[in-house]
N, CA, C and O atoms as CSV, one atom per row, in Angstrom:
chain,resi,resn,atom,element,x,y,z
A,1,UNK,N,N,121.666,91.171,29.927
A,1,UNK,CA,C,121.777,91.441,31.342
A,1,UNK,C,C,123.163,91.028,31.835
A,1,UNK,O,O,123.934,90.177,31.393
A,2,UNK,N,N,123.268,91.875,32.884
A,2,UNK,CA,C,125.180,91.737,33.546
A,2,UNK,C,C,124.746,90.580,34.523
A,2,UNK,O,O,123.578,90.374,34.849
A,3,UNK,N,N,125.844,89.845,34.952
A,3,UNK,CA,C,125.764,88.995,35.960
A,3,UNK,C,C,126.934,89.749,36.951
A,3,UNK,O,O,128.051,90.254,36.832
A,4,UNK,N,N,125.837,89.460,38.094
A,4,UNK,CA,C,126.621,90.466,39.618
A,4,UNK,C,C,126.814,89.434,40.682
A,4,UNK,O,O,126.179,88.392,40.845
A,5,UNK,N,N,127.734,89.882,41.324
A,5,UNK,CA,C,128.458,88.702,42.454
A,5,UNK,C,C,127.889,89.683,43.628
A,5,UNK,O,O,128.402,90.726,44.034
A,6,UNK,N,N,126.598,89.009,44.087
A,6,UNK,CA,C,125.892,89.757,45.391
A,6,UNK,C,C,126.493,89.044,46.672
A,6,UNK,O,O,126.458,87.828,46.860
A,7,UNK,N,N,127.058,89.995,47.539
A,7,UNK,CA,C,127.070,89.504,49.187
A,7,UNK,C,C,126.640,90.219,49.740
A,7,UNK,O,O,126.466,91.390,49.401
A,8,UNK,N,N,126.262,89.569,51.043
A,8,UNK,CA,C,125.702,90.573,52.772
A,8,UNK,C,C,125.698,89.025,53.792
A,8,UNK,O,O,125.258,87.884,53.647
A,9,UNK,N,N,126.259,89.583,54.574
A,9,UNK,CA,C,126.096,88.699,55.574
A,9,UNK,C,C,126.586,87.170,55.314
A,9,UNK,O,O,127.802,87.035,55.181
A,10,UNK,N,N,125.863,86.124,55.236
A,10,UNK,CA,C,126.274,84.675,54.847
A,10,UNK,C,C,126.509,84.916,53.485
A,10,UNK,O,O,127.553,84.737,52.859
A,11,UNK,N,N,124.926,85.536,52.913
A,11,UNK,CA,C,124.819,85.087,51.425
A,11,UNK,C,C,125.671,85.677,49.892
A,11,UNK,O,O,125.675,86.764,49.313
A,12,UNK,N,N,126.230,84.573,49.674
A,12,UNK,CA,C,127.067,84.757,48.309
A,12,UNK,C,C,126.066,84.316,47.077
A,12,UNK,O,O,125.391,83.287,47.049
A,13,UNK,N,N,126.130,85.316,46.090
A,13,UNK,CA,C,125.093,84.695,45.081
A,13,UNK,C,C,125.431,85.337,43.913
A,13,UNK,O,O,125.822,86.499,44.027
A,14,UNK,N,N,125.355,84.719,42.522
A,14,UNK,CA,C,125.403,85.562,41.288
A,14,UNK,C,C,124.256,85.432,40.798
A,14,UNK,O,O,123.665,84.360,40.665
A,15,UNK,N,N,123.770,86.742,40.427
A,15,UNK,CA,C,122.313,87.531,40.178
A,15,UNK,C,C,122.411,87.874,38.541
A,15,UNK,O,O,122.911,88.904,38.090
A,16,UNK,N,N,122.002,87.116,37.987
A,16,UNK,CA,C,121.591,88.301,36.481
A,16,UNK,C,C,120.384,89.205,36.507
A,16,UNK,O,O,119.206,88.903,36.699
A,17,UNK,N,N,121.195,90.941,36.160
A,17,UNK,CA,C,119.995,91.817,36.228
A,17,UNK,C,C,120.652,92.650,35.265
A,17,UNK,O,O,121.675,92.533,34.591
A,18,UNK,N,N,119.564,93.724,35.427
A,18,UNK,CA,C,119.964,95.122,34.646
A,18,UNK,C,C,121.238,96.144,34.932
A,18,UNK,O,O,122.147,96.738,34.351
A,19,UNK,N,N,120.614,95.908,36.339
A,19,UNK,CA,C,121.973,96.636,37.103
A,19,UNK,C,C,122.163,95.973,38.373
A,19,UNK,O,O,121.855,94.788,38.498
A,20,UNK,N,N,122.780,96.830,39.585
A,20,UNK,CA,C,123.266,96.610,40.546
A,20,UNK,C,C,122.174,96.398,42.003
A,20,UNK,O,O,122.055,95.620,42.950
A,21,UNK,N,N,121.572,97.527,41.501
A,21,UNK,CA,C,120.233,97.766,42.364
A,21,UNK,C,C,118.856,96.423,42.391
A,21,UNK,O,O,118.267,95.724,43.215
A,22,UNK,N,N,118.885,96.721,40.634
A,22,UNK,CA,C,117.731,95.155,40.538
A,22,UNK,C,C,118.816,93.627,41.492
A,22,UNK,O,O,118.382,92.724,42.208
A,23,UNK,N,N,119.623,93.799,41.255
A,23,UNK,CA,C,120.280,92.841,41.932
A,23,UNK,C,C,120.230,92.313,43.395
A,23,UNK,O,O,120.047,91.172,43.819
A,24,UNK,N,N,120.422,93.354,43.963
A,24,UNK,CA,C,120.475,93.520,45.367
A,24,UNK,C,C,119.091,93.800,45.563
A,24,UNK,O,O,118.961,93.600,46.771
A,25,UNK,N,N,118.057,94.115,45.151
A,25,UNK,CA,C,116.469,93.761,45.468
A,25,UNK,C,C,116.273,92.623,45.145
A,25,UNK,O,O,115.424,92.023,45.804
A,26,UNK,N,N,116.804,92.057,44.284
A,26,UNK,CA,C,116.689,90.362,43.975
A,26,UNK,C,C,116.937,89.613,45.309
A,26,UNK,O,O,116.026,88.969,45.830
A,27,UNK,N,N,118.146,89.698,45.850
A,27,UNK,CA,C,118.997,89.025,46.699
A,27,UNK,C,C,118.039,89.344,47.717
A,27,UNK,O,O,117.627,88.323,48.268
A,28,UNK,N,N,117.504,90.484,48.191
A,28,UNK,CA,C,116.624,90.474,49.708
A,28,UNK,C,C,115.741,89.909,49.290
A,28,UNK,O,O,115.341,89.253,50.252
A,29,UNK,N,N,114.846,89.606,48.094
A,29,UNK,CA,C,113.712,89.021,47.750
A,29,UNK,C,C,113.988,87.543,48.289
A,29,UNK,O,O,113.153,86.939,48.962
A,30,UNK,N,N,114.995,87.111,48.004
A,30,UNK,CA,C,115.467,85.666,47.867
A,30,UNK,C,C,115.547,85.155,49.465
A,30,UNK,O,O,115.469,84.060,50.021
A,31,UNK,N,N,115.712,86.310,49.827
A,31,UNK,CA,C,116.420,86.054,51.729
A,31,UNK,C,C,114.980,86.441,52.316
A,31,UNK,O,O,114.669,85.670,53.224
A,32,UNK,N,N,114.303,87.128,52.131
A,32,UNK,CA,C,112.913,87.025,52.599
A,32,UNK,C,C,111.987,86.006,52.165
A,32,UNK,O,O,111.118,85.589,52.932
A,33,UNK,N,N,112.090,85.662,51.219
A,33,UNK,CA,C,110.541,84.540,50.773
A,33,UNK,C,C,111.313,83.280,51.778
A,33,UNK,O,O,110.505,82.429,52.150
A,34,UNK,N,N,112.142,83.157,52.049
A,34,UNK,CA,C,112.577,81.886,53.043
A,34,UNK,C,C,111.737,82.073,54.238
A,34,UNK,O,O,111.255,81.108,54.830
A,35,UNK,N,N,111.500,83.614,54.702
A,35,UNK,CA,C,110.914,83.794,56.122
A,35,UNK,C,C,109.301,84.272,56.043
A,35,UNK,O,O,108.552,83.637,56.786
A,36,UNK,N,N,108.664,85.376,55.181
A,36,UNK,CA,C,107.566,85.200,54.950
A,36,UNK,C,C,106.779,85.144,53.801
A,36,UNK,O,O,107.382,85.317,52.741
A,37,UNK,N,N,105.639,84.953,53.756
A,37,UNK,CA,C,104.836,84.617,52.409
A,37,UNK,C,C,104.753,85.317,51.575
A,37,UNK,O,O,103.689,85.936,51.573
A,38,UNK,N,N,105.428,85.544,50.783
A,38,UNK,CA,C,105.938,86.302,49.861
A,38,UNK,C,C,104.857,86.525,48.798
A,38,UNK,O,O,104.448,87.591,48.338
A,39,UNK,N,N,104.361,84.825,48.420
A,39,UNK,CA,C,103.489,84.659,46.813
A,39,UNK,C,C,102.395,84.366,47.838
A,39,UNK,O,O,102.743,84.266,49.015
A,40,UNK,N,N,100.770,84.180,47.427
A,40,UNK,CA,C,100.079,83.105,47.806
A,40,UNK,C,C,99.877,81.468,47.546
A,40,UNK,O,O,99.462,80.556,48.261
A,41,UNK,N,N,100.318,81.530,46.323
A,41,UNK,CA,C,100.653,80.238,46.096
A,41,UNK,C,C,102.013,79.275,46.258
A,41,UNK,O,O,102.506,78.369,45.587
A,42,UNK,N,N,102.430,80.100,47.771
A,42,UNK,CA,C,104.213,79.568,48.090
A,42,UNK,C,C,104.070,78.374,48.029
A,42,UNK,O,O,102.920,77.959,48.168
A,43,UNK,N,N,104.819,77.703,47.873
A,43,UNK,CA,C,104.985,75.834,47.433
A,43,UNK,C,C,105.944,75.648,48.834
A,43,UNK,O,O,106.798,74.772,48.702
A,44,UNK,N,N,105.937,76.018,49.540
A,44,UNK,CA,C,106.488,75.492,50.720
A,44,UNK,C,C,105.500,75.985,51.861
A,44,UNK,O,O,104.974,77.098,51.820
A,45,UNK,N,N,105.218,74.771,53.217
A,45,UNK,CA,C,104.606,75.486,54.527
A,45,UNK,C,C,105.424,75.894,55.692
A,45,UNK,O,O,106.378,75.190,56.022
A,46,UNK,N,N,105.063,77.214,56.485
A,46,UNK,CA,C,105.738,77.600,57.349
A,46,UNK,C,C,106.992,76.574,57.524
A,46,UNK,O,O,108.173,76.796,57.257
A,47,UNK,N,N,106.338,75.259,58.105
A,47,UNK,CA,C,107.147,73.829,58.581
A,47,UNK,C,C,108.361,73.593,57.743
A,47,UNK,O,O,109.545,73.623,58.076
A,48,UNK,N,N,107.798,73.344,56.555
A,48,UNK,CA,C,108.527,72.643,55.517
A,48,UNK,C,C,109.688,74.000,55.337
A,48,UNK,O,O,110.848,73.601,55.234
A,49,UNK,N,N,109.531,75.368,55.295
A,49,UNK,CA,C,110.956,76.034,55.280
A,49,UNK,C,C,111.471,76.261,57.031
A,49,UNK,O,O,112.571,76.689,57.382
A,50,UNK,N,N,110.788,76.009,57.579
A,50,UNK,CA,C,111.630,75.631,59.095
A,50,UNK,C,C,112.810,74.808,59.043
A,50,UNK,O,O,113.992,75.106,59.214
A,51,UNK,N,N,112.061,73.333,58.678
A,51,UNK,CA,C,113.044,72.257,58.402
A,51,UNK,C,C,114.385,72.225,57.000
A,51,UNK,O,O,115.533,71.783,56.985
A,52,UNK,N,N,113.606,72.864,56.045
A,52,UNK,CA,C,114.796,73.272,55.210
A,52,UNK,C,C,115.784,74.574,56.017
A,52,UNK,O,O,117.001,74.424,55.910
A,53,UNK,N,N,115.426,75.474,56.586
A,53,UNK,CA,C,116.325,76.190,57.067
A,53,UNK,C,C,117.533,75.274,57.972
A,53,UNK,O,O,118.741,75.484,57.862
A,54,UNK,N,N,117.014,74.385,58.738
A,54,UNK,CA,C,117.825,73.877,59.619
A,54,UNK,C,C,119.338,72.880,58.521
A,54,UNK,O,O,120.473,72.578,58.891
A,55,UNK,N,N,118.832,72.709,57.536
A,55,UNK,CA,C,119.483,71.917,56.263
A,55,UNK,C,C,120.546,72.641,55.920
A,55,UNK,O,O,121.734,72.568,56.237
A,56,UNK,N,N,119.726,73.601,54.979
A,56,UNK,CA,C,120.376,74.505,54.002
A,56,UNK,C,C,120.883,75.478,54.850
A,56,UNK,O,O,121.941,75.977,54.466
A,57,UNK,N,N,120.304,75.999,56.175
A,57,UNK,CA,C,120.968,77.092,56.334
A,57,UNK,C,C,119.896,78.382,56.278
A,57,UNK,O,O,119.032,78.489,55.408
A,58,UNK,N,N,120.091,79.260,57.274
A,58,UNK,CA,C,119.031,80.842,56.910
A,58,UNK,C,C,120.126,81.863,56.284
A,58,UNK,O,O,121.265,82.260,56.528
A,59,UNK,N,N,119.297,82.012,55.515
A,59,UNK,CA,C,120.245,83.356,54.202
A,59,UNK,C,C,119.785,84.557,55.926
A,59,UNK,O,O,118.775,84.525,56.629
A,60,UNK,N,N,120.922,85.362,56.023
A,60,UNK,CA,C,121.005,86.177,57.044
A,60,UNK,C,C,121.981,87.583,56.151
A,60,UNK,O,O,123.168,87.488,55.838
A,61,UNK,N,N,121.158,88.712,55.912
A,61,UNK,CA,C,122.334,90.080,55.009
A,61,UNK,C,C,122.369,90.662,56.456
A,61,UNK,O,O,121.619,90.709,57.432
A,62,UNK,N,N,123.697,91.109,56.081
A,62,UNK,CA,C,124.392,92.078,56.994
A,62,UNK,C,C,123.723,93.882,56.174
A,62,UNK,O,O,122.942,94.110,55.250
A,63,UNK,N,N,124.470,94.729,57.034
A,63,UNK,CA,C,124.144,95.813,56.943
A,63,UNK,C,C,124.148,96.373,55.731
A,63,UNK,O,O,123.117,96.924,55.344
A,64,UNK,N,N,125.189,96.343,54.990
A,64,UNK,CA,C,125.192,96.498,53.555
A,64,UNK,C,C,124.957,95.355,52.295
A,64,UNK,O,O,124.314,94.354,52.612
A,65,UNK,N,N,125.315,95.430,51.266
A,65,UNK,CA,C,125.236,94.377,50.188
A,65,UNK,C,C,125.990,94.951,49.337
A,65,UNK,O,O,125.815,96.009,48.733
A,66,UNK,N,N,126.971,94.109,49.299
A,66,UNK,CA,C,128.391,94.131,48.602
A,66,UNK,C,C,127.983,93.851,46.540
A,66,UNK,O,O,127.210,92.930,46.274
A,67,UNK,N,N,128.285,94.287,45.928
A,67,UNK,CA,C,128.181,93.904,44.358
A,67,UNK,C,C,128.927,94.399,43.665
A,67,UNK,O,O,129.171,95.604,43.730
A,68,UNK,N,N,129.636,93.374,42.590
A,68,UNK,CA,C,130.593,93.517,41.827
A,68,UNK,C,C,130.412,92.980,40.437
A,68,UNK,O,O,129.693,91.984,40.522
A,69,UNK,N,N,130.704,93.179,39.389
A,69,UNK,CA,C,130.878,92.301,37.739
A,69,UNK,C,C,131.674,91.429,38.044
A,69,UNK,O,O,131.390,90.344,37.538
A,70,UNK,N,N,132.955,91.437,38.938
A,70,UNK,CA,C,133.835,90.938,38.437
A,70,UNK,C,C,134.152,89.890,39.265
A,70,UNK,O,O,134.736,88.983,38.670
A,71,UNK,N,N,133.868,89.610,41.044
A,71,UNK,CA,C,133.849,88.550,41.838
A,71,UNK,C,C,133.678,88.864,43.158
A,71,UNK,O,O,133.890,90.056,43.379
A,72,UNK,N,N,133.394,88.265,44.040
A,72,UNK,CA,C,133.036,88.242,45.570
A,72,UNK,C,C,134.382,88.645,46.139
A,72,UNK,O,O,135.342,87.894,45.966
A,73,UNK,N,N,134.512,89.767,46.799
A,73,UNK,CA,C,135.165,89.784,48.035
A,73,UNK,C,C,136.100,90.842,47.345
A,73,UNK,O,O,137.271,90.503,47.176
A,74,UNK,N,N,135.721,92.031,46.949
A,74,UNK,CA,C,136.299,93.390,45.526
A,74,UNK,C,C,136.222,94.073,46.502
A,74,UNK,O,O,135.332,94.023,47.351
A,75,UNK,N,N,137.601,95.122,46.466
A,75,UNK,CA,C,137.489,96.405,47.006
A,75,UNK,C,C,136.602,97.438,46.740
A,75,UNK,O,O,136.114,98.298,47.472
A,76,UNK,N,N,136.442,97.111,45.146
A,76,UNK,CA,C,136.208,98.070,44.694
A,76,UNK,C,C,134.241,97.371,44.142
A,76,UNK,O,O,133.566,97.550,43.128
A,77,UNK,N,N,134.049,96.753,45.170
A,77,UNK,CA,C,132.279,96.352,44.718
A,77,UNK,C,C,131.425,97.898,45.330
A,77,UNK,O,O,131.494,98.728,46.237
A,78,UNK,N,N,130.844,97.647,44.438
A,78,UNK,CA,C,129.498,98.766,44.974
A,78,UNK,C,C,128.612,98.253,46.493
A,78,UNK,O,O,128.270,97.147,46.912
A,79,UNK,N,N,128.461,99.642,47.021
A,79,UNK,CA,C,128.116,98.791,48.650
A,79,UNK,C,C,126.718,99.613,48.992
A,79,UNK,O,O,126.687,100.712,49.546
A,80,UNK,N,N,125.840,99.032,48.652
A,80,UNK,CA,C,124.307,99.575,48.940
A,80,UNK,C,C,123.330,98.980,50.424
A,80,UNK,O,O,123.173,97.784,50.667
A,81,UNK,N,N,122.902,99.835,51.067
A,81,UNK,CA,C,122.569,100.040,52.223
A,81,UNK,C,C,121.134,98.789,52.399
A,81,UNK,O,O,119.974,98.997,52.044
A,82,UNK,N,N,121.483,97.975,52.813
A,82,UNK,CA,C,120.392,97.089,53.459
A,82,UNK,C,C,118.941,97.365,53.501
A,82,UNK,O,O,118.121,97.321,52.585
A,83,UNK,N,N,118.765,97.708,54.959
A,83,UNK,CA,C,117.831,98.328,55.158
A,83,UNK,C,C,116.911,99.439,54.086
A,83,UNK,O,O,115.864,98.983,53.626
A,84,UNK,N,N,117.283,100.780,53.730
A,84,UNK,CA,C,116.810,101.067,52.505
A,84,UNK,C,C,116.120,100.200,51.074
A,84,UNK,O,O,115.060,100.393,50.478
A,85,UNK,N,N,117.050,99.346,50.878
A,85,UNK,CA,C,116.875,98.399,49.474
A,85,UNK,C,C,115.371,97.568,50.142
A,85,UNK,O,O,114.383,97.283,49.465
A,86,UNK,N,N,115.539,97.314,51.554
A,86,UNK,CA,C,114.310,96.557,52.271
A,86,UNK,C,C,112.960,97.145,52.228
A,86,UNK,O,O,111.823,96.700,52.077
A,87,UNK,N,N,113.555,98.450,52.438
A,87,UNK,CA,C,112.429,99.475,52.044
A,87,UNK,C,C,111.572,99.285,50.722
A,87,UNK,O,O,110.374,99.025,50.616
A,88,UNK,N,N,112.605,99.507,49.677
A,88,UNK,CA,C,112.246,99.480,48.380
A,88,UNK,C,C,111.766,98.309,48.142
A,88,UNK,O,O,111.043,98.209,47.150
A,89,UNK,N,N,111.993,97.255,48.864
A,89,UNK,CA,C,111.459,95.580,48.287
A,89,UNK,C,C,110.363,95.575,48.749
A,89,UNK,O,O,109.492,95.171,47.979
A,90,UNK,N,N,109.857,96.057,50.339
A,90,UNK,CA,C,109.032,95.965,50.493
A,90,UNK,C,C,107.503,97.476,50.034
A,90,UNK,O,O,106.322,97.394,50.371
A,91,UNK,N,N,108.066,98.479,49.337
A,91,UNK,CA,C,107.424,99.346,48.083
A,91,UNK,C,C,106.343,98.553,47.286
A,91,UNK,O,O,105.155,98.761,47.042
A,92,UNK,N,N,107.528,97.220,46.873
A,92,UNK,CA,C,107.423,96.528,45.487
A,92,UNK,C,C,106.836,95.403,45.792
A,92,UNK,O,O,106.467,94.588,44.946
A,93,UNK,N,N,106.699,95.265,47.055
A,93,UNK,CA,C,105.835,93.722,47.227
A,93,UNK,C,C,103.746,94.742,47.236
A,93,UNK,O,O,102.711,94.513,46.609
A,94,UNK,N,N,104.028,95.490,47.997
A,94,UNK,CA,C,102.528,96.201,47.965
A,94,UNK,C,C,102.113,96.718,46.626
A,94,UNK,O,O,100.973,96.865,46.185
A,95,UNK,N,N,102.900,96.887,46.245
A,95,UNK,CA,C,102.592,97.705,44.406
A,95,UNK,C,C,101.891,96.813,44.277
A,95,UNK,O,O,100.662,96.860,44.334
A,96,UNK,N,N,103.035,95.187,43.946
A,96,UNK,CA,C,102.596,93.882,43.818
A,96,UNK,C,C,101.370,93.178,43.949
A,96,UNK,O,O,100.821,92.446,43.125
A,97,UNK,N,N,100.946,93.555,45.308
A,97,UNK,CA,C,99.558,92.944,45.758
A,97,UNK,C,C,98.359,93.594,45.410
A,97,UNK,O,O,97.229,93.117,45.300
A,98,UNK,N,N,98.890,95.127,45.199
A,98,UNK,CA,C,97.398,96.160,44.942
A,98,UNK,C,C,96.798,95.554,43.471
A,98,UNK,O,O,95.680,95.241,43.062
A,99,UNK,N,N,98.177,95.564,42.907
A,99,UNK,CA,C,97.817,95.582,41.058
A,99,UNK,C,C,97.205,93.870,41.072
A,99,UNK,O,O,96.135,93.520,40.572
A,100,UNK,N,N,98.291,92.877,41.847
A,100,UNK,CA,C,97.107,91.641,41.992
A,100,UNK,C,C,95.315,91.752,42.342
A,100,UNK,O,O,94.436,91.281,41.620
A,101,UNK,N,N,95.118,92.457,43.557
A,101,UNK,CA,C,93.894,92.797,43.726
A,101,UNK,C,C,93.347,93.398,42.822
A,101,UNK,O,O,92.454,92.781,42.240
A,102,UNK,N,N,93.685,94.903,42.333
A,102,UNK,CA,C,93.236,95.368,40.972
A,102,UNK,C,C,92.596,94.113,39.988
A,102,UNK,O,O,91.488,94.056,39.455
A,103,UNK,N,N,93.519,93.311,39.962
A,103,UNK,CA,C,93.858,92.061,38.264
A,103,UNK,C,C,92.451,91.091,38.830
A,103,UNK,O,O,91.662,90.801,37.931
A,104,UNK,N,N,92.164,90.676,39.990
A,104,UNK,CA,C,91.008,90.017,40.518
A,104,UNK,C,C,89.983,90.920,40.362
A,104,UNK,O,O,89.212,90.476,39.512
A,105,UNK,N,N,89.625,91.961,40.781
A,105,UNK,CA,C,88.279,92.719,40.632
A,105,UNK,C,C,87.594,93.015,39.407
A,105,UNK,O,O,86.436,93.144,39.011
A,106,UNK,N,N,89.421,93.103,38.714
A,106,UNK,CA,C,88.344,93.404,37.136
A,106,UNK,C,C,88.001,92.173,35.795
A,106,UNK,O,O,87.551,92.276,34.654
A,107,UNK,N,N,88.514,90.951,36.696
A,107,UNK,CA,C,88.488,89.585,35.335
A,107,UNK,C,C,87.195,89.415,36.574
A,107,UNK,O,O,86.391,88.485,36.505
């Protein structure tokens, strides 16, 4: 797997994926489970990432999401559309939950 230098907005991050795309669905994954319940078994409560937000900071993407091989802040990074990729994350969180439900009904 390539390692990608993801930005949007605040967040700077290097992602190992397949490509560019798994990347940048990574990165909104990462910036959403801070705000809602992503897993059922989240190890943090509402509270407890309130108070870490105020710490660490809220991961906030801007309109696009910047990605590159080679480092943060490239002319030449690939620039994939926010919103859309949000789309697709959130595709992949329901896939997610059906095939969980599926995985409960039939054990």
């Amino acid at each position: 797997m390539a390692k990608y230098y993801v930005q949007s907005g605040n967040v700077r991050t290097l992602i190992s994926a397949e490509d560019t795309e798994k990347a940048a669905l990574w990165a909104i994954h990462c910036a959403m489970r801070q705000v809602v319940p992503v897993y059922d078994d989240e190890e943090l409560t509402p509270e407890e990432k309130s108070q870490l937000s105020v710490v660490d900071g809220v991961r906030v993407l801007g309109n696009t999401i910047r990605i590159s091989e080679l480092g943060f802040d490239r002319e030449d990074a690939a620039e994939l559309d926010t919103f859309e990729l949000l789309v697709q994350w959130h595709q992949l969180m329901i896939a997610l939950s059906r095939l969980e439900a599926m995985s409960r009904t039939a054990a």
